[in-house]
C-alpha positions in Angstrom: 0.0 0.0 0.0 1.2 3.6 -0.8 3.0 5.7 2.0 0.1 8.1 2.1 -2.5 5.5 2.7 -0.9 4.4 5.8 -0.4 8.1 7.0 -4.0 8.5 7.2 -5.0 4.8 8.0 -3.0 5.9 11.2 -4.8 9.4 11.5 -8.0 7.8 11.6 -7.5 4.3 14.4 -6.2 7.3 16.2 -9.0 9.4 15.8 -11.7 5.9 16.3 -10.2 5.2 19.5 -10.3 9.2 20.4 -8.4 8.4 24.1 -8.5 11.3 26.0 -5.8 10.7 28.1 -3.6 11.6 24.9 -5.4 14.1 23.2 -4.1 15.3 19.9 -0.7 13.1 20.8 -2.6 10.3 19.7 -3.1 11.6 15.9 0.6 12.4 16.5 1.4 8.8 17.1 -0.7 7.4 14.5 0.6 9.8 11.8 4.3 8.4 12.7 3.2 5.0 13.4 1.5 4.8 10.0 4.9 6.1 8.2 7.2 4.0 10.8 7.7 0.7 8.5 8.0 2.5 5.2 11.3 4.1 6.1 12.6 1.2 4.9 12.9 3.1 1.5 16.1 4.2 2.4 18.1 1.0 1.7 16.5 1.7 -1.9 19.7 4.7 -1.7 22.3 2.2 -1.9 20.9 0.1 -4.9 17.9 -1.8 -6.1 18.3 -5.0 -5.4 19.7 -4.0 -1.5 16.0 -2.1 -1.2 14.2 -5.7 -3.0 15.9 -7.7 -0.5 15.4 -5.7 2.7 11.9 -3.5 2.1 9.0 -5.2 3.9 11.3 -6.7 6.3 11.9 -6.2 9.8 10.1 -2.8 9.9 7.0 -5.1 8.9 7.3 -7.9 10.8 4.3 -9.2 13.1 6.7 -10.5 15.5 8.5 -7.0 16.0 5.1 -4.9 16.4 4.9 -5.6 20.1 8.7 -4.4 20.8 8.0 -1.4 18.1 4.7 -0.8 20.2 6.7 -0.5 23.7 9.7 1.5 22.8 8.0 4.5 20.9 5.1 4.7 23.5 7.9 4.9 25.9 9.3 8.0 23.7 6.0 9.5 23.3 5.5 9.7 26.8 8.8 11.8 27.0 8.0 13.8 24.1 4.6 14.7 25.1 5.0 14.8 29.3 1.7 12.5 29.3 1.9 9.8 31.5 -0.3 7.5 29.5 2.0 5.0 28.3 -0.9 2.4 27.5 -3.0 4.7 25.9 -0.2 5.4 23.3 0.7 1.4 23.6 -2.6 0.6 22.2 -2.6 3.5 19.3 1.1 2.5 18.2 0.4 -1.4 18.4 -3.0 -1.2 16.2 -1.6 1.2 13.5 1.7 -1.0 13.0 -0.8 -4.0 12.7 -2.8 -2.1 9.9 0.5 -1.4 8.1 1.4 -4.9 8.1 -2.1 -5.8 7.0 -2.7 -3.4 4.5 0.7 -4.3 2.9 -0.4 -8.2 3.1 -3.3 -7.3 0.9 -1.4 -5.9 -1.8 0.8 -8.8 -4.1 3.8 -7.5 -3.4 5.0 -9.5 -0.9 5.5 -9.0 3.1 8.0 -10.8 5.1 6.0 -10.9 8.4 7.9 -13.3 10.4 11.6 -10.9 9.6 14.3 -11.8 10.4 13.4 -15.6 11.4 11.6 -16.7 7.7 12.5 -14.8 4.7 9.2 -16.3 2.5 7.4 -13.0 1.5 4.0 -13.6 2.3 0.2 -11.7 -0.2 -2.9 -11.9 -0.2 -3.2 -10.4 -3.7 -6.4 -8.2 -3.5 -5.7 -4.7 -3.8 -3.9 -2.9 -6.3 -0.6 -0.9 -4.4 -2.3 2.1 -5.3 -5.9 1.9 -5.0 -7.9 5.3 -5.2 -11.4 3.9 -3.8 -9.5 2.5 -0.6 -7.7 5.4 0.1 -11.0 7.4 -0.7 -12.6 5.6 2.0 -10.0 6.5 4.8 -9.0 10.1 3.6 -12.8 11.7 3.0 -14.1 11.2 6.6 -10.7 12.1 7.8 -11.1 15.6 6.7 -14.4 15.8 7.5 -13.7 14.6 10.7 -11.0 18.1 11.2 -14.3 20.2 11.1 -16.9 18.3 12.6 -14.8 17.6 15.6 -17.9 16.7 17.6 -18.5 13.5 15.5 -14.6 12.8 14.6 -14.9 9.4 15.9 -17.7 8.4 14.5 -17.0 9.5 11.1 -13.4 7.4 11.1 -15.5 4.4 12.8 -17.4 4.2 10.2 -14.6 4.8 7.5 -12.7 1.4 8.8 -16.3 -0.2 8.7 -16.7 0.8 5.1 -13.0 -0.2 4.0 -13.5 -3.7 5.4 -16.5 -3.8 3.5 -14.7 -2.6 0.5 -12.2 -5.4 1.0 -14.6 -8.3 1.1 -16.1 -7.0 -2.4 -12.2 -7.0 -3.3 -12.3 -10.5 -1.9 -15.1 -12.1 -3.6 -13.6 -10.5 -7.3 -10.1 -12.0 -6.7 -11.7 -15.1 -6.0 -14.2 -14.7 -9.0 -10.3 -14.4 -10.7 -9.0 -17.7 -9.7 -11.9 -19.4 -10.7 -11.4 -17.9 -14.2 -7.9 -18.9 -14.1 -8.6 -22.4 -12.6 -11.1 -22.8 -15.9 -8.1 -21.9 -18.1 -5.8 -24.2 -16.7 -8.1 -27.5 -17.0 -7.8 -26.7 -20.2 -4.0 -27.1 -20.5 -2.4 -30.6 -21.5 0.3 -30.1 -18.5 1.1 -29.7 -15.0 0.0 -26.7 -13.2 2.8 -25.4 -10.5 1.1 -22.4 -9.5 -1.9 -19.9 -9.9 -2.4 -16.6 -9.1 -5.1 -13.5 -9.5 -3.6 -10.0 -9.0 -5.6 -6.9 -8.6 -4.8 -4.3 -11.2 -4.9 -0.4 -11.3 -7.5 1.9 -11.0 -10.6 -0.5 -11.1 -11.1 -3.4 -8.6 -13.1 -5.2 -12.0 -10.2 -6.0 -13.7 -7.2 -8.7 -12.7 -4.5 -10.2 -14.3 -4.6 -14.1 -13.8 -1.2 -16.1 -13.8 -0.6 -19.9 -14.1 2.5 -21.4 -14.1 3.3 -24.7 -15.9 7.2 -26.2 -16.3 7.9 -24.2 -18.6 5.7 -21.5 -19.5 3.5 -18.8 -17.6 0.4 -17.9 -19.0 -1.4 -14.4 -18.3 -5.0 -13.0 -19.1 -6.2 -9.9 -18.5 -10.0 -9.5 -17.5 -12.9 -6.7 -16.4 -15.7 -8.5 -15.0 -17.9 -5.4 -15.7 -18.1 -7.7 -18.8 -17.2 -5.2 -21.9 -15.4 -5.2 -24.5 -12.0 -3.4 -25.6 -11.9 0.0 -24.6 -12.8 2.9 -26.7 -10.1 4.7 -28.6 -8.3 6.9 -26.2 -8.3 3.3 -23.2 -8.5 4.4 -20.0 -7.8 7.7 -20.9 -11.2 8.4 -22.3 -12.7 6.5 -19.1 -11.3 8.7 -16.3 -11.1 12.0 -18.2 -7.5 12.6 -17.5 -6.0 13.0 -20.9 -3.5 15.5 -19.7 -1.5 13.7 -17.0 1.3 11.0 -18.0 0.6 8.4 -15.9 -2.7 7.8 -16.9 -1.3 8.6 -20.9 0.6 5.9 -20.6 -2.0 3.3 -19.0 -4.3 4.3 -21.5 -2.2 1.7 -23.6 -3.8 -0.9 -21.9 -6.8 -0.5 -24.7 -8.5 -4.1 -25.1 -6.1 -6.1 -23.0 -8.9 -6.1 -20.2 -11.4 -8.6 -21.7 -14.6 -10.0 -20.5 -14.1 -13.4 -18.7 -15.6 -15.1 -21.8 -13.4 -13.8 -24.2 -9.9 -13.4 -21.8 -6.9 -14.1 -24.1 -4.0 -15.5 -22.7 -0.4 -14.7 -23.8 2.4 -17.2 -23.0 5.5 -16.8 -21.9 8.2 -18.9 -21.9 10.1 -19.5 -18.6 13.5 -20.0 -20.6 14.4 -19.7 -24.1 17.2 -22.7 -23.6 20.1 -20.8 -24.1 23.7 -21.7 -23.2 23.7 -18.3 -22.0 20.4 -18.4 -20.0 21.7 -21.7 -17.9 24.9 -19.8 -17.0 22.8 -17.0 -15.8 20.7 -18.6 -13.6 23.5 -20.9 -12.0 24.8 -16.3 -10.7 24.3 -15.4 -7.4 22.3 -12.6 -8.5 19.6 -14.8 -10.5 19.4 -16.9 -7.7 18.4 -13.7 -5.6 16.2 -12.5 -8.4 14.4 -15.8 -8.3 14.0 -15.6 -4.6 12.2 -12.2 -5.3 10.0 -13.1 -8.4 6.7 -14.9 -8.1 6.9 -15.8 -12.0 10.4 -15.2 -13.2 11.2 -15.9 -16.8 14.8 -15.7 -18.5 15.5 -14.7 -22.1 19.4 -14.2 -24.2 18.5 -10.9 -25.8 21.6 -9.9 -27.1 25.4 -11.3 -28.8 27.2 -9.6 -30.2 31.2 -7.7 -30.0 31.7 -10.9 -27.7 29.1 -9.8 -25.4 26.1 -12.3 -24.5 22.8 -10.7 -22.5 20.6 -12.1 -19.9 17.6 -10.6 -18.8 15.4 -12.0 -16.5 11.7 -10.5 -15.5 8.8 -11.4 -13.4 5.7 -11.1 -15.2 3.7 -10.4 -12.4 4.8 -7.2 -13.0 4.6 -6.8 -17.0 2.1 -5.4 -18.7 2.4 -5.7 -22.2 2.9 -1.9 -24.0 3.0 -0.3 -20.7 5.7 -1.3 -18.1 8.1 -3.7 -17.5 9.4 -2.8 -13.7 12.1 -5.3 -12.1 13.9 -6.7 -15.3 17.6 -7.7 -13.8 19.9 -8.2 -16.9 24.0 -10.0 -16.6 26.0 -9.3 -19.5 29.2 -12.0 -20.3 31.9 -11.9 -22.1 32.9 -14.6 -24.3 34.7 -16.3 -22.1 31.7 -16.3 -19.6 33.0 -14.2 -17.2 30.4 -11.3 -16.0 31.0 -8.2 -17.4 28.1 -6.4 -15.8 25.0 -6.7 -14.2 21.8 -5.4 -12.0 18.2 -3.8 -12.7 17.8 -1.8 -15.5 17.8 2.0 -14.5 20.5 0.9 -12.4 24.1 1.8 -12.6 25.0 -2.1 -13.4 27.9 -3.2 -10.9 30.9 -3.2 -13.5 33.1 -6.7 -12.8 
């Protein structure tokens, strides 16, 4: 879930539990305890695949929470001169919880049980950055800074909303499998994994994964049940024809298809070059791998005695959109690694 999200998710279990004995120190602590675990991002400044092996680690982890919860209540009760360390126990204990949570629902991947068990652990039902779901928390907030009278009510019935919000998100990821599962009975091999992950800007659409030995499959669908989009994609649906974010997901014209008609492209997991086997034997394809939830490994390049690897996860890929996450090792001819790390990266020159 985004950084802001978790900012306001914070303000407004603060604002629910309204404790007197803290006052406005207890929006204070939910506002830092709902940022707390995302400070993480800095290990993103030393390189990519440091941040990818560290983020939603042991700032995240359910079995930290408790020890997170006791020593910033302890420093809140400095900072503020309220003796109420309980009060500020419960506030900092329930919005680290809600971080973790909200980050399980996303596909992503939390380790929760950092730094004993390094498996990252999603529930695959909300897009990272859903609009509706931070709607539902950041509305009644601001009401809630006018109508001070009814402040708890209002966020009481925010987190009452946005647990109804993620049942309906709930019952559409697992309208998603079931689509997926239809596709894979279809398929003259053995099925090693399935997934349904929530997409951008509509909680109707999905992108369904299934993994065979040696090829990953992946449909797009809109259970609204339309067709391709009209000229223009989402663009033309939201309105924002202006901004490039949503220029550039207005690509995604007539991918989304009705689950009667969902096409699936197929990837292959390895093209069976030479050159892809030696890749994948490197420390960092063996970290890449522990990262990606469908990784697939392709030579792209030979030539001037220089042989590339690239390796991506298509749970991130979207065709004609983005392609986040692609880790690329470049050997000479001899084999030896002459570079290699994400692209966008500076690659770590051997």
């Amino acid at each position: 879930m985004d950084s802001l999200t978790h900012v306001v998710t914070g303000a407004v279990i603060a604002r629910a539990l309204d404790d007197k004995k803290v006052g406005n120190w207890g929006t204070v602590a939910g506002l830092a305890m709902g940022i707390f675990p995302d400070l993480d991002f800095v290990l993103g400044l030393f390189n990519r695949q440091f941040h990818l092996q560290y983020h939603r680690g042991f700032t995240h982890s359910l079995l930290l929470i408790p020890f997170y919860s006791l020593f910033f209540s302890w420093l809140l009760v400095k900072i503020s001169k309220r003796n109420s360390f309980w009060s500020f126990y419960r506030i900092c204990f329930l919005v680290l919880l809600s971080h973790v949570l909200l980050d399980l629902l996303t596909s992503y991947g939390t380790m929760i049980f950092s730094p004993f068990f390094e498996h990252r652990f999603a529930w695959d039902l909300i897009f990272i950055v859903d609009s509706i779901f931070s709607g539902i928390l950041f509305f009644p907030w601001v009401i809630s800074l006018f109508w001070r009278s009814k402040a708890q009510w209002f966020c009481r019935a925010s987190l009452v909303l946005l647990a109804a919000y993620i049942l309906f998100c709930w019952t559409e990821h697992h309208r998603a499998i079931g689509l997926a599962k239809g596709f894979a009975r279809n398929l003259n091999e053995p099925v090693l994994d399935m997934a349904a992950l929530p997409q951008p800007l509509s909680p109707f659409r999905w992108s369904n994964y299934i993994e065979t030995r040696d090829k990953v499959y992946q449909g797009f669908v809109d259970f609204r049940g339309k067709g391709p989009s009209s000229p223009g994609g989402l663009q033309g649906e939201i309105g924002l024809h202006y901004f490039p974010f949503f220029r550039r997901w207005g690509n995604l014209s007539g991918i989304y298809q009705p689950p009667a008609r969902v096409y699936y492209l197929s990837w292959q997991k390895s093209d069976g070059s030479p050159w892809v086997r030696k890749a994948l034997a490197t420390n960092g394809a063996k970290f890449y791998y522990w990262f990606a939830r469908f990784p697939i490994a392709r030579s792209v390049n030979s030539k001037d005695g220089r042989h590339r690897v690239e390796l991506t996860d298509v749970r991130f890929l979207v065709p004609s959109v983005r392609m986040p996450f692609v880790y690329y090792i470049e050997f000479d001819a001899s084999g030896k690694i002459q570079s290699e790390g994400f692209m966008g990266d500076r690659g770590r020159e051997k």
